[in-house]
C-alpha beads as a LAMMPS data file, in Angstrom:
LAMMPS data file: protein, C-alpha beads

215 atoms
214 bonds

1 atom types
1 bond types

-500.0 500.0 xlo xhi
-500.0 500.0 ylo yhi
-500.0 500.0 zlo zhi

Masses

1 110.0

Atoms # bond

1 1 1 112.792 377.257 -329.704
2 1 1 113.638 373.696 -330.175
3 1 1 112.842 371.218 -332.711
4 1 1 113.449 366.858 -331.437
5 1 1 115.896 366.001 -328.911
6 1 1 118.042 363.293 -329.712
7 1 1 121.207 361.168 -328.595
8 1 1 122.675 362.093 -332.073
9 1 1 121.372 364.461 -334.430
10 1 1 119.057 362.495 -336.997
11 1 1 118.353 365.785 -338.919
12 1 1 120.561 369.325 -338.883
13 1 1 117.784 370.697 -336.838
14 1 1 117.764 368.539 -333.889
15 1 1 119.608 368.926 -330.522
16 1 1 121.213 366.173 -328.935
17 1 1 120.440 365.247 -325.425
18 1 1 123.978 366.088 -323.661
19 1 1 123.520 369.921 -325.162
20 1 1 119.570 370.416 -324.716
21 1 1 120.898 369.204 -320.744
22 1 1 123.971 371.650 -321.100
23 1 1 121.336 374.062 -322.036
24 1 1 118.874 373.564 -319.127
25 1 1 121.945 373.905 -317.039
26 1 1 122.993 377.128 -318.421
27 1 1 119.314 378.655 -317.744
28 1 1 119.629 377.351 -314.066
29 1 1 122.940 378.719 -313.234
30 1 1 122.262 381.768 -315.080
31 1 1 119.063 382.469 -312.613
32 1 1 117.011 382.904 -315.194
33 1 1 113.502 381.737 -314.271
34 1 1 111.120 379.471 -317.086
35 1 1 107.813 380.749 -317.173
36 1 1 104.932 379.276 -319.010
37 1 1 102.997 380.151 -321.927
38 1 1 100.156 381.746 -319.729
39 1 1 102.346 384.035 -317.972
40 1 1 103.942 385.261 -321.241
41 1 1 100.249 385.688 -322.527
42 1 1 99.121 387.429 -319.395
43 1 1 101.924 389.812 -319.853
44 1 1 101.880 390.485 -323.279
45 1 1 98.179 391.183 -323.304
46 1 1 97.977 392.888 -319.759
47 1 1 100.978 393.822 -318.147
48 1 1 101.011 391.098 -315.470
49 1 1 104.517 390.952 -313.595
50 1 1 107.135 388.335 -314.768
51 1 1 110.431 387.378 -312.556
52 1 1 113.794 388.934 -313.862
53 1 1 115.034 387.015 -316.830
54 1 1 112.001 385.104 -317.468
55 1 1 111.760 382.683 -320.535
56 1 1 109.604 380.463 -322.237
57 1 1 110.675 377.260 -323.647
58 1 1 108.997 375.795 -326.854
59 1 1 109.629 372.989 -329.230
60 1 1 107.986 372.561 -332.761
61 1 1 106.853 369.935 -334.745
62 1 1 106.081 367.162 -331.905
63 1 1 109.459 364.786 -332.730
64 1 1 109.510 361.532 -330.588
65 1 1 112.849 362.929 -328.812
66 1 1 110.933 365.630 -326.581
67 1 1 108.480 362.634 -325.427
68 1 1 111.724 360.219 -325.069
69 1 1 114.405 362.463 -324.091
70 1 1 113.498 366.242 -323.859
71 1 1 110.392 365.234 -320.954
72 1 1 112.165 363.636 -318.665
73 1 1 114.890 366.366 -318.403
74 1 1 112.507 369.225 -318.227
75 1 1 110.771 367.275 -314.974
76 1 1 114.159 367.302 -313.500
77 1 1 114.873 370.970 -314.062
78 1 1 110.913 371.863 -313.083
79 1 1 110.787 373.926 -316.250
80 1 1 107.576 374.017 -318.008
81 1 1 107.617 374.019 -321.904
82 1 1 105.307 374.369 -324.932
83 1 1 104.968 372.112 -327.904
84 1 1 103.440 373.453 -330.706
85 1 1 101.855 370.296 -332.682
86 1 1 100.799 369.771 -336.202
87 1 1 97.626 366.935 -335.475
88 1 1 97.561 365.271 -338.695
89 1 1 101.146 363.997 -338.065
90 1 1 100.132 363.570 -334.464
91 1 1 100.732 359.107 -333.801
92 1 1 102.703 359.406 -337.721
93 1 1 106.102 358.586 -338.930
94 1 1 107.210 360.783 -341.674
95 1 1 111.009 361.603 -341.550
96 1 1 110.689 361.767 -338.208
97 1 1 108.907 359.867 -335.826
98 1 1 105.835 362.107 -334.141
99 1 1 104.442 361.306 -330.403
100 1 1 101.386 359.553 -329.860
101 1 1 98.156 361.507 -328.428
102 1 1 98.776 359.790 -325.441
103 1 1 101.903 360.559 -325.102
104 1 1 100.979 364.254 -325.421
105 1 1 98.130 363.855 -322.816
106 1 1 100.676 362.572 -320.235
107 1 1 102.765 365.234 -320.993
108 1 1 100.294 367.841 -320.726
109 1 1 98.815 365.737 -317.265
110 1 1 102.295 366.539 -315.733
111 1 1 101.463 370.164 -315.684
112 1 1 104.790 371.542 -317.187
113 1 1 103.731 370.543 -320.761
114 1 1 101.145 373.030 -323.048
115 1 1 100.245 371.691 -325.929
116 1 1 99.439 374.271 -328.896
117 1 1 98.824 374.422 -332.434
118 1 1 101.304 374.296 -335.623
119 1 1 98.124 373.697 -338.133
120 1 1 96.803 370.456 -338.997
121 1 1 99.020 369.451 -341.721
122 1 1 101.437 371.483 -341.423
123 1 1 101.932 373.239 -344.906
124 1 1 105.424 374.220 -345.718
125 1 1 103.928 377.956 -346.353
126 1 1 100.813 378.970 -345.775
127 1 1 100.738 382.349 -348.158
128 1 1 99.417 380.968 -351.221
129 1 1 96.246 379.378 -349.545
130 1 1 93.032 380.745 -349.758
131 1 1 91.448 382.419 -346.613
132 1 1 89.321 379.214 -346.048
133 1 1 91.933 376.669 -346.187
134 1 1 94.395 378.616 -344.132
135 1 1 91.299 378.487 -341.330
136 1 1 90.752 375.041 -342.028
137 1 1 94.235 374.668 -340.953
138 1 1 94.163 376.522 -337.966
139 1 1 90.553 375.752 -336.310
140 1 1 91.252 371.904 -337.275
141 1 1 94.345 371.795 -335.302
142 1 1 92.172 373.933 -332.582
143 1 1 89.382 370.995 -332.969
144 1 1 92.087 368.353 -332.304
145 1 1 93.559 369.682 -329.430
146 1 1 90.581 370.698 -327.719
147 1 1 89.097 366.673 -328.467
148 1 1 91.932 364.505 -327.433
149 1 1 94.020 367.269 -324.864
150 1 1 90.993 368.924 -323.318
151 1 1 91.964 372.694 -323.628
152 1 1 91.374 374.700 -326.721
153 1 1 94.742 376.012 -327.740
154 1 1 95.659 379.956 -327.507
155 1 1 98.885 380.177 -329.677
156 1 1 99.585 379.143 -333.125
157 1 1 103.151 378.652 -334.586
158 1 1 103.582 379.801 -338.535
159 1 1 104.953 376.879 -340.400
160 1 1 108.955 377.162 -341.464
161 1 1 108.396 380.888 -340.670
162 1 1 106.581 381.672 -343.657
163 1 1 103.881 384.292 -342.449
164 1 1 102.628 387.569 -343.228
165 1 1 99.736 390.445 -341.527
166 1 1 97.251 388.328 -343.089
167 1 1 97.718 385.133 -341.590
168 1 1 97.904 387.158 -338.252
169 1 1 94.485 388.156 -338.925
170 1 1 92.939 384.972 -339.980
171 1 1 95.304 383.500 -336.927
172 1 1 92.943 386.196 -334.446
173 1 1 89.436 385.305 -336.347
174 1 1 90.315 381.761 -335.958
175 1 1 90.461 382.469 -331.852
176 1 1 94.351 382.560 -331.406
177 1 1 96.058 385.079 -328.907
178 1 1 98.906 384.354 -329.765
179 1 1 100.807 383.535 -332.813
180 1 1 104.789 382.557 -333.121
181 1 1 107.487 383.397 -335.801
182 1 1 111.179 382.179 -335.356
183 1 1 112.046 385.907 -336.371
184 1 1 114.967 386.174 -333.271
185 1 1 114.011 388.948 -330.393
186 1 1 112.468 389.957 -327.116
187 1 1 108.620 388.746 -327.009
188 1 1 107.648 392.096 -325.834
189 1 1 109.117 393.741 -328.578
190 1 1 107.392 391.920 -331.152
191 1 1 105.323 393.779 -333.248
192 1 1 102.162 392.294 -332.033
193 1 1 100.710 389.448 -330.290
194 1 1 100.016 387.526 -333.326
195 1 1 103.662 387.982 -334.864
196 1 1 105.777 387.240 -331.596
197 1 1 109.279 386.792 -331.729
198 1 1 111.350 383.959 -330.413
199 1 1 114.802 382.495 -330.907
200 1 1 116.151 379.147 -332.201
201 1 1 118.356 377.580 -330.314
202 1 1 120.208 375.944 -333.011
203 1 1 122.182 379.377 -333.867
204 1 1 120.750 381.823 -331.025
205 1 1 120.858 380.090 -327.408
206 1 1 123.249 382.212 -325.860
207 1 1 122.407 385.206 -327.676
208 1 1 118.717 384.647 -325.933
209 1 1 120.130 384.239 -322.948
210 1 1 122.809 387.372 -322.991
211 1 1 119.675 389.245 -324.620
212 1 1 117.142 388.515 -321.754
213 1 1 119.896 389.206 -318.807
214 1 1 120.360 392.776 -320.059
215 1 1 116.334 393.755 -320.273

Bonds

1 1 1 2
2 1 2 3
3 1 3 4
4 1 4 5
5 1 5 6
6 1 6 7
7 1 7 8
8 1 8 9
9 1 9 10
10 1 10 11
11 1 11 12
12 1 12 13
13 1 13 14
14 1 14 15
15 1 15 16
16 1 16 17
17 1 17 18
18 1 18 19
19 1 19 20
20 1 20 21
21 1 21 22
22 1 22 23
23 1 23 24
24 1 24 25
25 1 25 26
26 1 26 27
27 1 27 28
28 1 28 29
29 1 29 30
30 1 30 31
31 1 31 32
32 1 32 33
33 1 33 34
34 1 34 35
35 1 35 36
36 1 36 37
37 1 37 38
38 1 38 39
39 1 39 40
40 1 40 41
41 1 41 42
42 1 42 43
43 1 43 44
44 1 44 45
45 1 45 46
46 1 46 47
47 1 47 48
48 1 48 49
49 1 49 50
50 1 50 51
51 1 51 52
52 1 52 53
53 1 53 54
54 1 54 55
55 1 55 56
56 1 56 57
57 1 57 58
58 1 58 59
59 1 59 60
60 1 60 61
61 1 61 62
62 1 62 63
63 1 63 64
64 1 64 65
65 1 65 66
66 1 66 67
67 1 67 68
68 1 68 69
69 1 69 70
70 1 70 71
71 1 71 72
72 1 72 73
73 1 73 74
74 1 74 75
75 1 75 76
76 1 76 77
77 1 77 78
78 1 78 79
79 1 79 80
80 1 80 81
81 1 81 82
82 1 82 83
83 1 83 84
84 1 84 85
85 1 85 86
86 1 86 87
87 1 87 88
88 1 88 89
89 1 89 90
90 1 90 91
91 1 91 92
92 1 92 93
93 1 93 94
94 1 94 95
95 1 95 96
96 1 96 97
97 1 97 98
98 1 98 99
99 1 99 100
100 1 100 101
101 1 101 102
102 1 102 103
103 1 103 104
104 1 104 105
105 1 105 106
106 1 106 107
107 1 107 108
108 1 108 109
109 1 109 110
110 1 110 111
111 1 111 112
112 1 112 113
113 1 113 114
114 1 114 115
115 1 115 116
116 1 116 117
117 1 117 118
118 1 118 119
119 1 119 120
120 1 120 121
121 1 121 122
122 1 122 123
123 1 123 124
124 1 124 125
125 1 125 126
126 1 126 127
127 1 127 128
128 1 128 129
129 1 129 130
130 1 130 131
131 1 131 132
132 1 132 133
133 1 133 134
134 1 134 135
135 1 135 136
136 1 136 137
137 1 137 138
138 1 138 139
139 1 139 140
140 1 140 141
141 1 141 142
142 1 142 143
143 1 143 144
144 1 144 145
145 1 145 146
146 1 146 147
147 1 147 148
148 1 148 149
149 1 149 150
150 1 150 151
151 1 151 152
152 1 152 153
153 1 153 154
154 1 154 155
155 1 155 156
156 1 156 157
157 1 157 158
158 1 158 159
159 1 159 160
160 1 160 161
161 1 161 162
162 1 162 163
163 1 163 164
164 1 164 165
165 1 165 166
166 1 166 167
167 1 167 168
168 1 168 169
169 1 169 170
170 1 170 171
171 1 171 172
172 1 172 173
173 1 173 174
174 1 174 175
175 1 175 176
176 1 176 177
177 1 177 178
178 1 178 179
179 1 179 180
180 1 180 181
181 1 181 182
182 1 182 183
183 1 183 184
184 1 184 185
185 1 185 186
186 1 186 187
187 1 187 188
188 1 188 189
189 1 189 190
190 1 190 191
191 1 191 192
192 1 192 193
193 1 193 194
194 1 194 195
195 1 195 196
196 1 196 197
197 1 197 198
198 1 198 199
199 1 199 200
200 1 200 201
201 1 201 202
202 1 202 203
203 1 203 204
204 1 204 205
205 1 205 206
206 1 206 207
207 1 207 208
208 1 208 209
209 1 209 210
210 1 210 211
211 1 211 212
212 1 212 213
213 1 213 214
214 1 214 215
């Protein structure tokens, strides 16, 4: 999991362009072969096949840099991604800058980019809300998505990793299949399809990548 892409960091979290293309590298030599979000959902919920060393690539929080820098990168590579998006930032500078909708539909009209949902307004941690307002969050972002994309998203992101079993079960009654933490291991050892695990990049990359090459 990445965050923005960037030719210098602008925040401790982002990746700067000549190691996000060291890292595309490294998945190419390393035959491992980038699936897409369907294919990891058709396999978590029914056993479809995957290729050996298969992984998904996702960034969060819709920075500028994965329009700008990370896109053009991942159409040279062929490797399909998912960005998880928080729509109320959607078009919005806040201290970062956030791609456009139309950016996002282009990206998604190349048919390597998914776009999916990281709630409307992103809230830091979404524990303390009531049961409504944590669905308000997660079927507006679903409402967004599905108006200015054209697909109703699947998969739902938990903001800054702050999530518990009952935002997985307001995530499933609000539609989702799928929902993400940044809790670092195998996706099909996750403990179920609304907590699934994935790995940052910032302090994990080539533990991912030694992980998935010994499954």
């Amino acid at each position: 999991m990445w965050h923005d892409v960037e030719p210098t960091k602008e925040v401790w979290f982002d990746t700067t362009v000549d190691t996000f293309h060291a890292q595309l590298e490294a998945i190419r030599r390393g035959g491992y072969h980038v699936i897409d979000l369907a294919a990891l959902r058709a396999h978590l919920e029914g056993g479809a096949p995957v290729p050996a060393r298969p992984l998904v690539l996702t960034f969060d929080d819709n920075g500028h840099g994965i329009y700008e820098n990370a896109f053009p990168l991942l159409r040279r590579y062929g490797f399909p991604a998912t960005l998880f998006v928080h729509t109320n930032f959607v078009g919005k500078t806040t201290t970062k800058r956030h791609n456009t909708w139309p950016q996002l539909v282009e990206m998604a009209h190349s048919g390597l980019i998914d776009i999916q949902s990281l709630t409307a307004n992103h809230p830091p941690d979404l524990r303390p809300l009531s049961d409504s307002d944590v669905l308000h969050e997660f079927t507006l972002a679903q409402h967004s998505i599905q108006v200015h994309i054209g697909a109703r998203p699947y998969a739902v992101v938990y903001p800054e990793d702050n999530y518990d079993a009952r935002l997985a079960r307001l995530a499933a009654r609000s539609g989702y299949a799928l929902g993400f933490t940044e809790d670092y291991g195998n996706a099909g050892d996750s403990a179920s399809l609304l907590l699934v695990h994935r790995y940052s990049v910032l302090t994990r990359f080539d533990q991912a990548l030694a992980d998935v090459a010994a499954r």
